[in-house]
C-alpha positions in Angstrom: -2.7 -3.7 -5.1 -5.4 -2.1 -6.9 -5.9 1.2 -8.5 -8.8 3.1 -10.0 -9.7 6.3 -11.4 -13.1 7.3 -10.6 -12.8 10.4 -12.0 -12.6 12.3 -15.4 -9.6 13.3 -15.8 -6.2 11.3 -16.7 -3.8 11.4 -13.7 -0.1 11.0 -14.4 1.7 9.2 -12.2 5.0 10.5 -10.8 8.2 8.2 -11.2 9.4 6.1 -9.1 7.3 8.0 -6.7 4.3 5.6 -5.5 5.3 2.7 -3.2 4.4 -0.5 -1.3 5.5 -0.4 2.4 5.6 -3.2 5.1 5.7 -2.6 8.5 6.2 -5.2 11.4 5.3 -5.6 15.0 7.2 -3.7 17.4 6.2 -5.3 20.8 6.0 -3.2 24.1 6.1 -3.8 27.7 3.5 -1.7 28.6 0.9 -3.1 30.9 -1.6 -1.0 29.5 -4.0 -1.0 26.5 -2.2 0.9 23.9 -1.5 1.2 20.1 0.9 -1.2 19.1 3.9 0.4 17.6 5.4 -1.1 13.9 8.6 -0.7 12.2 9.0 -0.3 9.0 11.1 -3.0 7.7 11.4 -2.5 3.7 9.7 -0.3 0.7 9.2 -1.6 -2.7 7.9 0.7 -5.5 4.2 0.2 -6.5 3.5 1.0 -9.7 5.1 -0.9 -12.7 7.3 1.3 -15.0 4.7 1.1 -17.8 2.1 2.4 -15.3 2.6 6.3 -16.3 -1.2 7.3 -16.2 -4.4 6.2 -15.7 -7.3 6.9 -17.6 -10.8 7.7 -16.2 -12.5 4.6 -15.2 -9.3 2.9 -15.8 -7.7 -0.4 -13.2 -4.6 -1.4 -12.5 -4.2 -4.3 -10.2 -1.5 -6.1 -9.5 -0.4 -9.1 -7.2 3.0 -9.5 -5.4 4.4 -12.1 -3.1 6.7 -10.9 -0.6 8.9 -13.2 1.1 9.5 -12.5 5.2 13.1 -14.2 6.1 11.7 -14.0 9.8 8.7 -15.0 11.3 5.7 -12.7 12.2 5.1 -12.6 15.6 1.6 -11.1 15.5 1.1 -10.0 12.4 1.9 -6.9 10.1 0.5 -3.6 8.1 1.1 -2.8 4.0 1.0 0.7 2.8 0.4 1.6 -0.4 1.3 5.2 -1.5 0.5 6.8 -5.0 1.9 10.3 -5.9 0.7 12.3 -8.7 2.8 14.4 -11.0 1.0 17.8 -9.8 1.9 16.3 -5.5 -1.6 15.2 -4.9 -1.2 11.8 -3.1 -3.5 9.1 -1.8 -3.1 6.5 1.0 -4.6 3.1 2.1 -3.1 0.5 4.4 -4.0 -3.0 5.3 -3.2 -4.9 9.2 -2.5 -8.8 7.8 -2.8 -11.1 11.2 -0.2 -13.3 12.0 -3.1 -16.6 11.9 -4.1 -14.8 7.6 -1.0 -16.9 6.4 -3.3 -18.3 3.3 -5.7 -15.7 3.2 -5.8 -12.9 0.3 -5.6 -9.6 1.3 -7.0 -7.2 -1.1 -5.2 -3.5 -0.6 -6.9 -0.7 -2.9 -7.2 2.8 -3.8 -9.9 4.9 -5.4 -8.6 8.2 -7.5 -10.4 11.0 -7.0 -10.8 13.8 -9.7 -7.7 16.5 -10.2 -9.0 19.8 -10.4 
């Protein structure tokens, strides 16, 4: 996860607030071409308790393994989530493919100015 502040001002993060979801496969009999449907299957929080704020220009990255019990069938989608103390939020998400086992997938999110 990675995290930057493009803008000028210092956004406060609110706790406990911002969070790292995975979503799995959920498979369909449809004959058709269709979106594939996901479940989500668990929600971690993002941010690390000493990550209050960030300052114009500022990073935060962090890396985090997450064990699946079961295996993926085709693959499945991260979202991360960051909320603001004054409700603005932003959103990215990531498809990881069932064949990425060893590959690093790289999940960020740009700040943009409060104001």
């Amino acid at each position: 996860m990675r995290v930057k502040n493009v803008g000028q001002s210092v956004i406060e993060f609110a706790p406990k607030a911002s969070s790292l979801k995975l979503f799995g496969y959920a498979s369909s009999s449809s004959s058709e071409i269709v979106t594939v449907g996901n479940k989500k299957l668990t929600q971690f929080e993002a941010l690390d308790e000493n990550d209050r704020y960030i300052e114009p220009n500022e990073i935060i990255d962090e890396t985090r393994f997450i064990f699946l019990p079961n295996p993926v069938e085709l693959g499945f989608r991260l979202e991360l989530e960051i909320i603001s103390l004054k409700t603005y939020t932003w959103r990215t998400s990531s498809i990881v493919e069932e064949s990425s086992a060893n590959a690093i997938i790289a999940t960020s999110i740009t700040a943009v100015e409060e104001g």
